[in-house]
C-alpha positions as CSV (number, residue, x, y, z in Angstrom):
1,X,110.9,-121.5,64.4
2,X,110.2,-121.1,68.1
3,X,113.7,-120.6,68.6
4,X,113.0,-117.4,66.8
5,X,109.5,-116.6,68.1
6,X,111.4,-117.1,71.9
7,X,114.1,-114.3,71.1
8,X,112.2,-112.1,69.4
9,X,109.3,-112.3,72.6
10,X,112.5,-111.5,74.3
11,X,113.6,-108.5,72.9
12,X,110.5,-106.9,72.6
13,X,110.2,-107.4,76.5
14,X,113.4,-106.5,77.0
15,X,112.5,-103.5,75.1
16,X,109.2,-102.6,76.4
17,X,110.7,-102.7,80.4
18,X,113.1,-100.6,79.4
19,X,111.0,-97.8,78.1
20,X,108.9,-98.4,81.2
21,X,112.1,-97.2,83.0
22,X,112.7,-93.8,81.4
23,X,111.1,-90.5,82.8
24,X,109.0,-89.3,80.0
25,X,105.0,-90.6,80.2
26,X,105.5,-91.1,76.2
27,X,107.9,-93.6,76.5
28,X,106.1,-95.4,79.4
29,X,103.3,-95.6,76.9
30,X,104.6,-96.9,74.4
31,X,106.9,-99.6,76.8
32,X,103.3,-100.4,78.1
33,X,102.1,-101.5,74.3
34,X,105.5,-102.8,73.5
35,X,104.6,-105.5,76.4
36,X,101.6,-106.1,75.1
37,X,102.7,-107.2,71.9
38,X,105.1,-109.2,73.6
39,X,102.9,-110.9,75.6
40,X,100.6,-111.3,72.3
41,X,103.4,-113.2,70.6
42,X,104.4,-115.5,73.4
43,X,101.1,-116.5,73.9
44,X,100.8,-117.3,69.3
45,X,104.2,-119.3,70.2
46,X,102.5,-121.8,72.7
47,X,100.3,-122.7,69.9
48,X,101.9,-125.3,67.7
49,X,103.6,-123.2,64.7
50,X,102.8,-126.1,61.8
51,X,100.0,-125.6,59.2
52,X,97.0,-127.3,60.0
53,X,93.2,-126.8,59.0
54,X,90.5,-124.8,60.6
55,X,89.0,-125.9,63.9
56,X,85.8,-126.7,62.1
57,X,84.3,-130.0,63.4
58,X,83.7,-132.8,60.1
59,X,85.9,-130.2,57.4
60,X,89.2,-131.8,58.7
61,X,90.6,-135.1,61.1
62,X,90.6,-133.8,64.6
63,X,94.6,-134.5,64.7
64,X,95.0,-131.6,62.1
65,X,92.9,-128.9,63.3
66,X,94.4,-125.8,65.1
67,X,93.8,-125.1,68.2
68,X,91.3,-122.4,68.8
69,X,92.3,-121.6,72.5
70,X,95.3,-119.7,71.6
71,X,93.4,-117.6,68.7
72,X,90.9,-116.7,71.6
73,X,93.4,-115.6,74.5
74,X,95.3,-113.6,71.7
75,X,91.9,-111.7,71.0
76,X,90.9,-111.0,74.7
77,X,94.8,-109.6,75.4
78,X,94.3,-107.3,72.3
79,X,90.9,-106.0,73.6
80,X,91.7,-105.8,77.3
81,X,95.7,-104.2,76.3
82,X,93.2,-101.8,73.7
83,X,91.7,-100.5,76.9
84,X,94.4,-100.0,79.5
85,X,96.2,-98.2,76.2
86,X,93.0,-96.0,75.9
87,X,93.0,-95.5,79.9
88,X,96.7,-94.5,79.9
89,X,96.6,-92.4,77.2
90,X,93.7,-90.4,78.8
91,X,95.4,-90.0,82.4
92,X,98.9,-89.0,80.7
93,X,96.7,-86.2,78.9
94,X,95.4,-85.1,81.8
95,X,98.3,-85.2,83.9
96,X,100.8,-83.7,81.5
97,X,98.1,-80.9,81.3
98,X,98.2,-80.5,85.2
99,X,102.0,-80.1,85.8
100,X,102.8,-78.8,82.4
101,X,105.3,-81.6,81.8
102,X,106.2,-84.7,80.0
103,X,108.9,-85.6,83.1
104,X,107.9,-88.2,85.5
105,X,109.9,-86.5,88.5
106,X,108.3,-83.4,88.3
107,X,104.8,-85.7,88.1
108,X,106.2,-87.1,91.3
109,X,106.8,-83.6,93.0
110,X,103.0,-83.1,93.0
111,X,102.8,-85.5,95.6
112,X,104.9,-84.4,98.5
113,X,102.5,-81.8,100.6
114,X,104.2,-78.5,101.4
């Protein structure tokens, strides 16, 4: 089982980097939330994968409760990767509304001063 959650963390990384790469602001975007999955997943696969009970102090043995830490980081990535999504979204608006353009070169010839 972590065999599979490590490849499939992989790919999605591997995945998300390369849309990152390419020119247009959409695919950036959605190589940006690609990562954030990723990084949601690797972070469920450090948790142990068995079932065990709820992390609720006298329902269970402490031996077979989950561990709440990795429930907690997962919900703190999906807020702050919620808000850089939201932030990224709005600056490619407004940029792709200044140049006209979905291209990240002709983004980048805005730059250079005449």
């Amino acid at each position: 089982m972590v065999l599979i959650f490590a490849v499939t963390t992989g790919v999605i990384f591997a995945c998300g980097i390369y849309l990152m790469l390419r020119r247009s602001m959409v695919r950036l975007i959605i190589g940006l939330s690609l990562l954030t999955y990723a990084v949601n997943l690797l972070i469920f696969s450090m948790d142990d994968l068995s079932t065990r009970g709820a992390p609720i102090i006298g329902a269970t043995e402490p031996e077979k409760m989950a561990d709440p830490l990795p429930q907690a980081l997962i919900l703190t990535a999906i807020v702050i990767s919620f808000g850089v999504l939201a932030f990224t979204l709005a600056l490619a608006y407004r940029a792709s509304q200044a140049v006209q353009s979905d291209n990240m070169d002709v983004l980048q010839s805005t730059d250079r001063e005449v």
